[in-house]
C-alpha positions in Angstrom: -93.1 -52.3 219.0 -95.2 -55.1 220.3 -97.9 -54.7 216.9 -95.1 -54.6 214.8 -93.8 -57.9 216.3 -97.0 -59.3 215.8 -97.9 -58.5 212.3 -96.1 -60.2 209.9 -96.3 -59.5 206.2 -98.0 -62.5 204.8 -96.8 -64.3 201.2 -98.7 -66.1 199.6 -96.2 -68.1 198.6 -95.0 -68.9 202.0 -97.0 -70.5 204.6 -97.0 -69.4 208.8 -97.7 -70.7 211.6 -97.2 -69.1 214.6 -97.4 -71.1 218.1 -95.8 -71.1 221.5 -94.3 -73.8 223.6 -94.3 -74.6 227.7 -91.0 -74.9 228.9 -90.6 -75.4 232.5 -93.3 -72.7 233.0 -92.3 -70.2 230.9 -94.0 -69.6 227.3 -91.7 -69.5 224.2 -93.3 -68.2 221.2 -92.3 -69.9 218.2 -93.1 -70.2 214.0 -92.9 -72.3 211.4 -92.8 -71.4 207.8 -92.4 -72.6 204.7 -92.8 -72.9 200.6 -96.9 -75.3 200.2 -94.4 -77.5 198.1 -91.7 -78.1 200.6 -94.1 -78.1 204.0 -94.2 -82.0 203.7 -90.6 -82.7 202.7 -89.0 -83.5 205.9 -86.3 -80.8 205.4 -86.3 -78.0 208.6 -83.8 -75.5 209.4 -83.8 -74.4 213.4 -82.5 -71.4 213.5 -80.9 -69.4 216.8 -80.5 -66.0 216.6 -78.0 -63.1 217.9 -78.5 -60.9 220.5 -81.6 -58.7 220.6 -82.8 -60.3 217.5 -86.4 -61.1 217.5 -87.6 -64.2 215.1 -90.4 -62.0 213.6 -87.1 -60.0 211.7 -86.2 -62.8 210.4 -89.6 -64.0 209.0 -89.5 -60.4 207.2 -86.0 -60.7 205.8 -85.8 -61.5 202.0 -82.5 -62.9 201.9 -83.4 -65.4 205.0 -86.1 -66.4 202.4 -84.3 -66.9 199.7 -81.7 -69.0 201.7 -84.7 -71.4 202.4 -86.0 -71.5 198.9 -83.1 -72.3 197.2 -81.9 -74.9 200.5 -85.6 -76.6 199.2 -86.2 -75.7 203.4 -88.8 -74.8 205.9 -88.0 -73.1 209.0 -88.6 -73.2 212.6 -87.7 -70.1 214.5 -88.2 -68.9 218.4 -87.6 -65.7 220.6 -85.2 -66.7 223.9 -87.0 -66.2 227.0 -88.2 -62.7 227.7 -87.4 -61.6 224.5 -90.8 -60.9 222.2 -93.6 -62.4 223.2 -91.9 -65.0 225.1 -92.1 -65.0 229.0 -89.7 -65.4 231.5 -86.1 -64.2 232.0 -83.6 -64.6 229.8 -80.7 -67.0 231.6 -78.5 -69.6 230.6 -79.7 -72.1 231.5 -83.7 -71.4 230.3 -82.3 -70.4 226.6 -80.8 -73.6 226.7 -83.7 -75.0 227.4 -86.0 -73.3 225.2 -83.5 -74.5 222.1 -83.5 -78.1 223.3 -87.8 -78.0 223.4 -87.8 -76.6 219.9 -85.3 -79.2 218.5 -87.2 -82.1 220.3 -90.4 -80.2 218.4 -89.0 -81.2 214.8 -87.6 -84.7 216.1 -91.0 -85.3 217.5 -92.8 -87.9 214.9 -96.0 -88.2 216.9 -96.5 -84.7 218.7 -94.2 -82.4 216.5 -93.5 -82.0 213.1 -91.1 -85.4 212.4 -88.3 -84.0 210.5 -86.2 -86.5 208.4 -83.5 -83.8 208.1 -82.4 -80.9 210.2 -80.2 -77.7 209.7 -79.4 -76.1 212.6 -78.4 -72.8 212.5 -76.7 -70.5 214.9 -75.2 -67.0 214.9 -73.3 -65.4 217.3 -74.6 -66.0 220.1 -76.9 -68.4 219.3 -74.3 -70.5 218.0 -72.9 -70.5 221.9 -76.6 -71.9 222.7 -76.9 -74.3 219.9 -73.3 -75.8 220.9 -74.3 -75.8 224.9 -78.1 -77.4 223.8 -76.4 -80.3 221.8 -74.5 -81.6 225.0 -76.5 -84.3 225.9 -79.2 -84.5 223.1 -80.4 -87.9 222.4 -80.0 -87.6 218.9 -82.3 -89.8 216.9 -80.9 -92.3 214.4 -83.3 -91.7 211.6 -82.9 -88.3 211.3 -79.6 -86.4 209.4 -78.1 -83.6 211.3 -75.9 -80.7 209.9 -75.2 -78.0 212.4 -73.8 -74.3 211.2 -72.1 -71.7 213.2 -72.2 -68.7 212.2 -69.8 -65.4 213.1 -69.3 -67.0 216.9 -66.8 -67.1 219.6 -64.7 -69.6 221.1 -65.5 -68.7 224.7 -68.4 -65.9 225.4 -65.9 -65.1 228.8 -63.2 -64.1 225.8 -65.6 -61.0 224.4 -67.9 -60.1 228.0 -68.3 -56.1 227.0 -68.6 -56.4 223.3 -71.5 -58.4 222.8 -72.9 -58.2 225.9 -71.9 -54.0 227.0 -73.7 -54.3 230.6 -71.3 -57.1 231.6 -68.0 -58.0 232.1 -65.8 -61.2 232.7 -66.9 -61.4 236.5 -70.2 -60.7 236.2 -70.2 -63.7 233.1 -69.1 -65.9 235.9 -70.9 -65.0 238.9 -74.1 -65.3 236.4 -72.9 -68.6 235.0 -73.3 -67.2 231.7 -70.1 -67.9 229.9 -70.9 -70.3 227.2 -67.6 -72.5 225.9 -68.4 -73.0 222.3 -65.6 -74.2 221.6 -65.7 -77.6 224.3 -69.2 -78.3 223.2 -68.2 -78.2 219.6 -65.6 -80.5 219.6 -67.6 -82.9 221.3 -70.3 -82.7 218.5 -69.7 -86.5 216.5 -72.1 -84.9 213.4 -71.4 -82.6 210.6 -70.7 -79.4 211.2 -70.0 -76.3 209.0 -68.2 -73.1 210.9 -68.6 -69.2 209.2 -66.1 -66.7 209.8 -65.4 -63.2 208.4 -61.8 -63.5 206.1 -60.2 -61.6 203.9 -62.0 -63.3 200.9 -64.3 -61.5 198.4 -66.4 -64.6 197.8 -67.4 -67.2 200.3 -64.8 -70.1 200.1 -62.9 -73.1 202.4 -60.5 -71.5 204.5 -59.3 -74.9 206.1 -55.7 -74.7 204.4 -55.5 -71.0 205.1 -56.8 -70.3 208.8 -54.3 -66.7 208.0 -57.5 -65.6 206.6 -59.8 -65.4 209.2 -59.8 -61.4 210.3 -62.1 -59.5 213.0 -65.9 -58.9 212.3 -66.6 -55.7 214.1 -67.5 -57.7 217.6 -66.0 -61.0 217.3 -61.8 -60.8 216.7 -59.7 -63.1 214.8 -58.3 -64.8 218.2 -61.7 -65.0 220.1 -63.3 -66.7 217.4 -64.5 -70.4 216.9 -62.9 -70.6 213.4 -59.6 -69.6 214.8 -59.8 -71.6 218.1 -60.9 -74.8 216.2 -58.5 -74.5 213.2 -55.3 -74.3 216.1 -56.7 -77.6 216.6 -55.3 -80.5 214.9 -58.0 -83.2 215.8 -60.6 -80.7 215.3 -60.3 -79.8 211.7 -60.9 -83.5 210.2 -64.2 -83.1 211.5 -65.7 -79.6 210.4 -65.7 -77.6 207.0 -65.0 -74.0 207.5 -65.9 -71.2 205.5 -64.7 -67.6 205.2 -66.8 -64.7 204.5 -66.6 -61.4 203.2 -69.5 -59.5 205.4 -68.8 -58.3 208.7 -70.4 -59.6 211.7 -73.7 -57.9 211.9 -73.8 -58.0 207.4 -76.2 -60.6 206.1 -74.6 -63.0 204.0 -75.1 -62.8 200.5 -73.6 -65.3 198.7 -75.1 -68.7 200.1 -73.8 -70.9 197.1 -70.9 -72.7 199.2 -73.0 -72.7 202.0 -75.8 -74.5 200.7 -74.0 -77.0 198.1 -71.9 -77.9 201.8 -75.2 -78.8 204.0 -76.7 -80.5 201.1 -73.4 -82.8 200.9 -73.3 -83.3 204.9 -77.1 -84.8 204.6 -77.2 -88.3 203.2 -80.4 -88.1 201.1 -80.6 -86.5 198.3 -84.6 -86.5 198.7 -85.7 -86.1 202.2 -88.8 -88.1 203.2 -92.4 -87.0 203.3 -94.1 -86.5 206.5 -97.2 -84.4 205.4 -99.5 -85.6 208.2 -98.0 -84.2 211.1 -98.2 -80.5 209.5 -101.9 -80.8 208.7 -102.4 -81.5 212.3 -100.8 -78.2 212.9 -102.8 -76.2 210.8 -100.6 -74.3 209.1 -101.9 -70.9 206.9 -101.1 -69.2 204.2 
């Protein structure tokens, strides 16, 4: 398992990096990749996975890649602590931690890779982590932000057993584990664009039609974000929700809608060049 995490099929029309990051101790491998023609463009996509996914899947997954080619995007993605190649134990609050360091990464103008524009993307669980990481970030001023939630739930305490089978309610509590979603969503004063499984056959805006939204396979119509934040009236004004047709653990297919939305939520059409900072970091074909 552990060769197989570490080879990854090279492109030649993509560009790798892999590095790793110190986070209070613990070591969180990471990569970057990208089109040559888009490495300098400012545009990045941090992406947080589910549960027992490892990022090296996702750097081997065509449609992920064809997501960021036609999103003109590069990528930054990490395995959670003690998950991969990354050390330590995987708890709340370390994950969060590990998500916050690799944001901070792309914001970083002098030490990272100084993105003008960034995607963040969360599914399922890593949506809950995404929402928890953006508490209290100092979000910088000259940077757009989009965030996207993918397939997630209101209230990880709401589903203990389905997505997580070794524990339940109480032991989500005694852990400090549960992950509200839903409180650090609403909180969020940027763009944001929530995914749910509906009873749609193409991706489309279910915001007038919340009737739509319908169980994934782990996540059900009532425990999901979609549902919680569409029941709420000063919530809705400030997202753009979309219904899908795959079930929770079904990649996405159609990224049309998706894509045209998180272009319209960043305010330039033509993100800025940074190409310095990636030369610094080497990165290979």
């Amino acid at each position: 398992l552990k060769n197989d995490l570490r080879n990854i099929p090279l492109d030649k029309n993509w560009k790798i990096k892999r590095f790793s990051i110190k986070v209070d101790g613990i070591t969180i491998d990471a990569a970057i990749m990208g089109k040559e023609q888009n490495l300098g463009n400012g545009k990045w996509l941090l992406y947080s996975g589910g549960n027992g996914e490892f990022y090296e899947q996702k750097l081997k997954n065509r449609n992920f890649k064809n997501f960021l080619e036609d999103l003109n995007c590069n990528t930054l993605v990490f395995n959670y602590p003690g998950v991969g190649c990354s050390t330590g134990f995987p708890h709340k609050k370390a994950i969060i931690k590990a998500y916050k360091a690799m944001l901070q990464f792309l914001e970083d103008d002098s030490m990272g890779v100084g993105a003008k524009q960034i995607i963040g993307y969360g599914f399922s669980i890593g949506a809950a982590i995404q929402a928890n990481a953006l508490n209290k970030h100092n979000f910088k001023k000259d940077i757009d932000y989009v965030f996207i939630k993918s397939k997630t739930f209101s209230s990880l305490s709401k589903i203990a057993g389905t997505l997580i089978p070794i524990a339940g309610w109480l032991a989500i509590k005694i852990l400090g584990w549960n992950l509200n979603t839903f409180d650090s969503s609403i909180k969020l004063n940027y763009p944001e664009i929530i995914i749910q499984t509906a009873n749609v056959d193409e991706p489309q805006e279910i915001e007038n039609n919340p009737s739509l939204i319908c169980d994934d396979g782990i996540i059900t119509n009532n425990t999901s974000l979609a549902k919680a934040a569409l029941n709420n009236k000063t919530f809705i004004n400030k997202k753009i929700f979309i219904g899908v047709s795959e079930n929770h653990n079904q990649e996405i297919k159609n990224y049309t809608l998706i894509i045209n939305k998180i272009n319209q939520c960043l305010k330039h059409n033509q993100p800025i060049t940074n190409k310095k900072n990636l030369e610094n970091l080497n990165i290979a074909a």
